[in-house]
N, C-alpha and C positions, 0 to 999 in steps of 0.2 A: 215081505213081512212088514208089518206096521208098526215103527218105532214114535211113539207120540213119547214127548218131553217136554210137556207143556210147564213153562215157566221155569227152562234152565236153568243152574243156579252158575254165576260167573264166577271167575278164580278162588275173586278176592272172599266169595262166601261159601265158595265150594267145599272148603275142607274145615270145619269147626272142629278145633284140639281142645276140650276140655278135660282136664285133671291128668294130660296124655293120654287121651283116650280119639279115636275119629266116632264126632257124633253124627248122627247118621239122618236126612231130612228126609223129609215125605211131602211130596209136595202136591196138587190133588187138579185134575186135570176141570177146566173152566166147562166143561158140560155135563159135572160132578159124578163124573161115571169112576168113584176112588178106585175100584178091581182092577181098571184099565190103564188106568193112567197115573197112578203111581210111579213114583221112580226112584231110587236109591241113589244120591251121588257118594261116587268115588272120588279117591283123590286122585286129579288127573291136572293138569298144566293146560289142555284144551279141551273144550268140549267134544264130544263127538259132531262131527260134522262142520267144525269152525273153520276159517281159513280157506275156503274152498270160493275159486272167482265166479261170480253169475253174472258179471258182464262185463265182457269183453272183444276186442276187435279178433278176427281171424274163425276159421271153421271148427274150431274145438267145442261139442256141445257145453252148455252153462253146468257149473259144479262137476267140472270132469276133473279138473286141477288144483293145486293147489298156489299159493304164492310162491312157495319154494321150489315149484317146478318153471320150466321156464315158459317166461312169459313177455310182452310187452305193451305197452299203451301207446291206443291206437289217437287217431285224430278226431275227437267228437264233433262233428258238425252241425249237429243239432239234438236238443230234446224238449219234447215234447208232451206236455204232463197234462190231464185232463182231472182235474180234482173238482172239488164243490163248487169253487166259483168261477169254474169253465177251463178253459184253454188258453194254453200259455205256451210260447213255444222258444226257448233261449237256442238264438242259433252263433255260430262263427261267424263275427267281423273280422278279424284279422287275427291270423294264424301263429303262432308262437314262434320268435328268433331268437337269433345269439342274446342272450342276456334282456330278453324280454316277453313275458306270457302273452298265452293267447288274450285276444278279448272279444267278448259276447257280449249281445245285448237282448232286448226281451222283444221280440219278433211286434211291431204294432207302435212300439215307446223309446224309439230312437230317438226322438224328441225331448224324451223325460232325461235332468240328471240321476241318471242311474250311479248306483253303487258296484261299478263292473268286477270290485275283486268278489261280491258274495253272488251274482250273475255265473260268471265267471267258475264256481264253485258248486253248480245244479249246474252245469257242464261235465266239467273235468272231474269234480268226485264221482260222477256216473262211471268212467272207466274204471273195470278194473275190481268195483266194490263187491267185498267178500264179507260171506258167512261170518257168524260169531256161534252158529249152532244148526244141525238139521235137526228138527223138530219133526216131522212126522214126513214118511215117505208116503208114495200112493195116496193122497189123498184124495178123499172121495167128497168132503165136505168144505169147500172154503169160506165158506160165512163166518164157521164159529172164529177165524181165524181174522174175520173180515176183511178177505180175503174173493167175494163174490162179488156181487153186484154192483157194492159200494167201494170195493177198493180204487183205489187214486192208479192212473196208470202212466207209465213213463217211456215213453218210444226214445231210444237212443239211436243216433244213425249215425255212424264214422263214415269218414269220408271216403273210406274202401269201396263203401255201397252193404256194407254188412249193420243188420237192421237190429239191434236187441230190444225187445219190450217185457216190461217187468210191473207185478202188482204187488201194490203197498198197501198193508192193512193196519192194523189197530196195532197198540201197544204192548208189548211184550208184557208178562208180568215182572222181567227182570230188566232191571234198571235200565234206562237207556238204549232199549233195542226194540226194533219195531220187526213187526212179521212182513214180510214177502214171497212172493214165489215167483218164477222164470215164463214168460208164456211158452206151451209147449213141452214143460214139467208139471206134475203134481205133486212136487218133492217143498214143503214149507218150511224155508228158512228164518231165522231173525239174525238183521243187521244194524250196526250201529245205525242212533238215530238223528246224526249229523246229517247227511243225504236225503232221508225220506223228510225231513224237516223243512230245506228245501222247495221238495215238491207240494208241501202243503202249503204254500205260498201264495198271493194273490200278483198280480203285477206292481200292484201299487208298493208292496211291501219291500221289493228289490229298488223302491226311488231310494238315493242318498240323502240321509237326512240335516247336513250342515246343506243349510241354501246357498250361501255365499261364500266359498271359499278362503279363509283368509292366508294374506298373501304372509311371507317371511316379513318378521319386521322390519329389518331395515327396507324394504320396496312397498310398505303401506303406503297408498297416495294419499295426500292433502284433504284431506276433509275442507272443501273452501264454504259448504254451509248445505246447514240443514234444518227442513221446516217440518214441524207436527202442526193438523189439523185435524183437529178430534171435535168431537158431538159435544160432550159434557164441558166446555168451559169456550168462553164466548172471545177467546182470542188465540192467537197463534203461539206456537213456541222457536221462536227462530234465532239461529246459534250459525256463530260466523269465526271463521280462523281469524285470530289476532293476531295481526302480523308485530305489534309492538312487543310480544312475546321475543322477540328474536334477538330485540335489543339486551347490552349487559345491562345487568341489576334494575332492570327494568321495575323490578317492586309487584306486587299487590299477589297474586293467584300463580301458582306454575301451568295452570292450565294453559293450554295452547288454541284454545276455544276462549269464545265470550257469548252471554245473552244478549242479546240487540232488543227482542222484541219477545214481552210483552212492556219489557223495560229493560235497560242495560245492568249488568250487573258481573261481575269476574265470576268463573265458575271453578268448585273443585275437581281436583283431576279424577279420583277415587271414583265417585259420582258421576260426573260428567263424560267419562269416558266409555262406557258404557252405552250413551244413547248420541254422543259423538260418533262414534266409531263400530257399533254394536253389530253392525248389518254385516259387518266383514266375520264371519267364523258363526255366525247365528245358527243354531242347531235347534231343531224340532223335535217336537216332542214325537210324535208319527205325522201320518199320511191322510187328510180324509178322503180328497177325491184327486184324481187324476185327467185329464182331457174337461176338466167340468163344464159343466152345462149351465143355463142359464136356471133351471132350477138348483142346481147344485151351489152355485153363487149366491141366491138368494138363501137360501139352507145356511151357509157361512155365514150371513152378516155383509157379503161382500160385494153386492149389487150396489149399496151406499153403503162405503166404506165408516165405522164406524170413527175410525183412525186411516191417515195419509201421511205417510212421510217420507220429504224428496230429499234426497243427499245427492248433492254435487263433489265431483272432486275432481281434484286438476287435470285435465287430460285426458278426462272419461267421461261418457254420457252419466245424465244423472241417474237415480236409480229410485225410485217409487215402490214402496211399501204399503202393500192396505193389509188393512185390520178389522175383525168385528170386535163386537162388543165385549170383552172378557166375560167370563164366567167359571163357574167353580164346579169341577166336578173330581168325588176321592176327595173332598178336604183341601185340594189342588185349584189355585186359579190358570186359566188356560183362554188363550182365546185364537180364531182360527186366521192364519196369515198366506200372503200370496205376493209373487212381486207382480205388479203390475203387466198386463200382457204374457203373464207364463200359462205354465199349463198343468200348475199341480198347488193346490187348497192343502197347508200343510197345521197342524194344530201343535201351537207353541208355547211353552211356558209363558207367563206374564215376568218371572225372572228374568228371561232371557231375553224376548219382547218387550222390553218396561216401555215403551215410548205410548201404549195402550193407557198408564195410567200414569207417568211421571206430572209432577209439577214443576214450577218453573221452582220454589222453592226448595224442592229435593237437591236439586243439581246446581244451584249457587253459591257460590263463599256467602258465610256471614261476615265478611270483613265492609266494614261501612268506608276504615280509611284504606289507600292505597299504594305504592309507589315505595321504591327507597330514600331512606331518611336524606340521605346528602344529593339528591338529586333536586330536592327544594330548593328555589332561590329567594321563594317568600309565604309568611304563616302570617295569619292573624287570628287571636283570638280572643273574643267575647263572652263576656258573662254579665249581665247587670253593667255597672257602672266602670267596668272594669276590660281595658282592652290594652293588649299585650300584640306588640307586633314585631316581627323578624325577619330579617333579612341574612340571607346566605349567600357566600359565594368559595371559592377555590381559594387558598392562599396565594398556590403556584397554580396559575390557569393553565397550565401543559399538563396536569394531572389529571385522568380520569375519575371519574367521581367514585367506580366500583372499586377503585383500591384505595381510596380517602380514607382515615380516620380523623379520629376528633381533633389531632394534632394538624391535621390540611384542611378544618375546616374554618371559617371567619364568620361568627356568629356575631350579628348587632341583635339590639333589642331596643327598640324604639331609639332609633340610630345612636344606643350605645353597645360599645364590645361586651359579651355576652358568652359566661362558658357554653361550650361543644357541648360538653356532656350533657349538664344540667338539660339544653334543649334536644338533646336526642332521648333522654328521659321520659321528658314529656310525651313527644313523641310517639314513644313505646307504648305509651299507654293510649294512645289512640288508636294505634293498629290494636291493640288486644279487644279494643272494643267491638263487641260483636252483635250483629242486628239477630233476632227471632221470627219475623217473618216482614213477607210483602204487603206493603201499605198502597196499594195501586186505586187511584181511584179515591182519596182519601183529603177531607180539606183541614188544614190548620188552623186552628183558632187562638184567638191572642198573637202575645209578642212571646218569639222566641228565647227559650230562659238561657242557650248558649247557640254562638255561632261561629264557627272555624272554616276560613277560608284560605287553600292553599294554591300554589303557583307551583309546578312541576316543570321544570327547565324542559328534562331531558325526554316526556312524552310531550311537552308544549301543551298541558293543560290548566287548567284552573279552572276549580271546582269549590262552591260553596256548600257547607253542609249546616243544616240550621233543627233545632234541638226544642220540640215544643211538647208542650205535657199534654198529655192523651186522655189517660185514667190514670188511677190512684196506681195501677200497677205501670202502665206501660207511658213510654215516650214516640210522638211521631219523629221522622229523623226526613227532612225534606232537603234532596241534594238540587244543585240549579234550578230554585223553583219548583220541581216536582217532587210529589210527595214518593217518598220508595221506599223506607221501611217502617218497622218499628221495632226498637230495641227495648229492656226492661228501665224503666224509669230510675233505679236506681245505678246504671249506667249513667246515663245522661246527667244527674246528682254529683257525681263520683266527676264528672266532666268539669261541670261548674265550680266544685272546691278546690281544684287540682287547678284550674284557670289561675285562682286565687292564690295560690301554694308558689305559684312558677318562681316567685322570685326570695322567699323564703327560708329556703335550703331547708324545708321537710320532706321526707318520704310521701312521694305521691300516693293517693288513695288509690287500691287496686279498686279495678273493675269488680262488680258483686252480678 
């Protein structure tokens, strides 16, 4: 006899209580024949026909049992799904032990980083997977079911030698469950649509989408330098581990990075870290191609990389990134990436990706000064006619400078004694001064209206920084001769009276 129940209704919607009353659905069969297909739910805990297994290891026909009767799972060593975009076939690598699952991989793409636990999982859910409802017994029609011609089919082979193949059709009308039948049944079930979700998979859809691993924190290697060579801007971006980071109180940036090249300049950590480090845990957005081809290359961008970028790190070969050119697709920018030599074209946020469009300005300190105050052993400073010079050193030379205060320090000033304070004051207000962008490429005109040249013991530098007016708004700021930024002119102002102030005992002009 022919039981059609087309479009189940499940637990949670099976029994509607209004006013204590059971309301009673009608629900109308998808080849609108209502005389036939109609059906009354009752209140029932399972459906008719649910819970019953259609594949499994051993000689018991499919849907003869149920979970509660006994049963076991078998060893799946293969399956093999034939859906829209061909043939796919996930078989057993190695076999499941004490305190370790099996693992699979996708028959062809051993090669690929696979995601082996969802691989893994169009395996192993194959055993075993049970009814959620029998839908119509005897069927004579599989299409309306889509369930003919078109359905997705799923050969499972345990390792017994026992073969089960099963067809996947269209979508239930009730949440979540998709239609199937058993080969060698005409009996149409619907099963959860975790499993047959699975099978509608492509190969490429099972790659893992983090590219590169990242490691536990404390075992991340050394970033020792990393270069971007992109299309749109006519110089490189190249960033090198500061090893004077490692020193105490070293001063200027906490970064553990520097920019070298397009100019030197401390970078922030917040920022910087990011396109220092970014290639470790980098996750994509999907998959475009897999094994790609030389038209597939060109398709990405990636035949001339539109973006190159090599990170080196200690103790490991370097690692090469290419990029094409971003673009926006969804209101979304995106562009497509690849490591170098691999074998899978994956399409990645520009979030996640930023080295596609960063500046050198994005990821630098605006700090123009640098260094800890007591690590100075000498300042000068200039303004007009007016020059102020300082010399530092330890009280107690056995002191290190990171636990100094103003009390261990011996300030002159134009080789007279000179408060601590008063010059760590100043100071202060040098480091707050902060640049607005890169002046690269830029010439100075005139005489500099302030110039600050300091002497840093304990990195052994010394650095001149020199203060010339731009426009009405802005100031150039040219360190050892080269020009490198420019801060707002009312900074550089604020520099000059505070030059003049130094020995006054006014409240220095803050930075504007």
């Amino acid at each position: 006899m022919k039981k059609q129940m087309y479009g189940i209704i499940g637990l949670s919607a099976a029994v509607v209580v209004l006013g204590g009353g059971l309301a009673v659905l009608k629900l109308t069969d998808k080849s609108g024949n209502d005389s036939s297909s109609s059906v009354t739910a009752t209140e029932s805990a399972v459906a008719p026909g649910a819970d019953l297994i259609l594949i499994e290891d051993g000689d018991k026909a499919p849907g003869t049992h149920t979970l509660e009767e006994e049963h076991y799972h078998g060893v799946v060593k293969s399956v093999k799904v034939v859906n829209e975009f061909g043939t796919m076939e996930a078989v057993l690598e190695k076999e499941a032990s004490e305190g370790e699952s099996s693992v699979y991989t996708i028959k062809g793409c051993e090669d690929l980083p696979l995601d082996n636990s969802v691989v893994a999982s169009l395996a192993s859910n194959a055993d075993n997977l049970t009814s959620t409802a029998l839908i119509e017994e005897n069927c004579s029609d599989f299409d309306k079911f889509g369930l003919g011609s078109s359905a997705i089919t799923a050969e499972v082979n345990y390792a017994s030698g026992v073969q089960r193949k099963i067809y996947i059709g269209d979508l239930s009308p009730v949440s979540n469950q998709t239609y199937v039948r058993v080969e060698g049944s005409d009996s149409v079930y619907t099963v959860g649509n975790t499993w047959p979700s699975y099978c509608q998979r492509k190969p490429e859809d099972f790659v893992k989408l983090t590219m590169l691993d990242a490691p536990p924190q404390d075992q991340t290697p050394k970033v020792e330098s990393l270069r971007i060579e992109r299309d749109d801007i006519d110089y490189d971006i190249y960033i090198e581990y500061d090893s004077s980071t490692e020193k105490k109180n070293s001063g200027g940036s906490s970064s553990t990075h520097k920019l070298v090249e397009p100019t030197s300049a401390l970078l922030t950590v917040e920022k910087s870290t990011p396109i220092t480090n970014g290639m470790f845990g980098l996750t994509a957005s999907g998959v475009k191609s897999i094994h790609p081809t030389e038209a597939d290359m060109a398709d990405a961008g990636l035949d001339k990389p539109f973006c190159t970028v090599t990170m080196k790190c200690e103790g490991q070969d370097e690692r090469v990134l290419l990029s094409g050119k971003p673009f926006t697709e969804d209101g979304k920018e995106y562009c497509y990436v690849m490591f170098k030599d691999a074998n899978v074209i994956f399409k990645a946020s520009t979030d996640n990706a930023q080295w596609a469009k960063v500046l050198p300005i994005d990821i630098a300190s605006r700090m123009m000064f640098s260094g800890f105050v007591w690590n100075i052993s000498e300042l000068e400073a200039t303004a007009g006619s007016t020059t102020e010079k300082f010399e530092l050193s330890m009280k107690d030379s056995s002191k290190e400078t990171n636990d100094a205060t103003t009390d261990d320090v011996l300030v002159k000033r134009n080789g007279k004694e000179f408060g601590a304070e008063r010059f760590r004051q100043f100071y202060a207000f040098l480091i707050s001064m902060n640049a607005e962008d890169f002046a690269l490429g830029e010439k100075p005109e005139g005489e500099p209206t302030a110039t600050v040249t300091i002497n840093d013991s304990l990195n052994k530098t010394v650095k001149k920084y020199e203060f010339y007016d731009y426009s009405v708004m802005k100031s150039l700021v040219v360190i050892d001769g080269e020009s490198k930024f420019f801060c707002s002119k009312a900074n550089a102002d604020a520099l000059v009276e505070n030059i003049g102030k130094i020995t006054t005992g006014q409240s220095f002009t803050e930075k504007t």
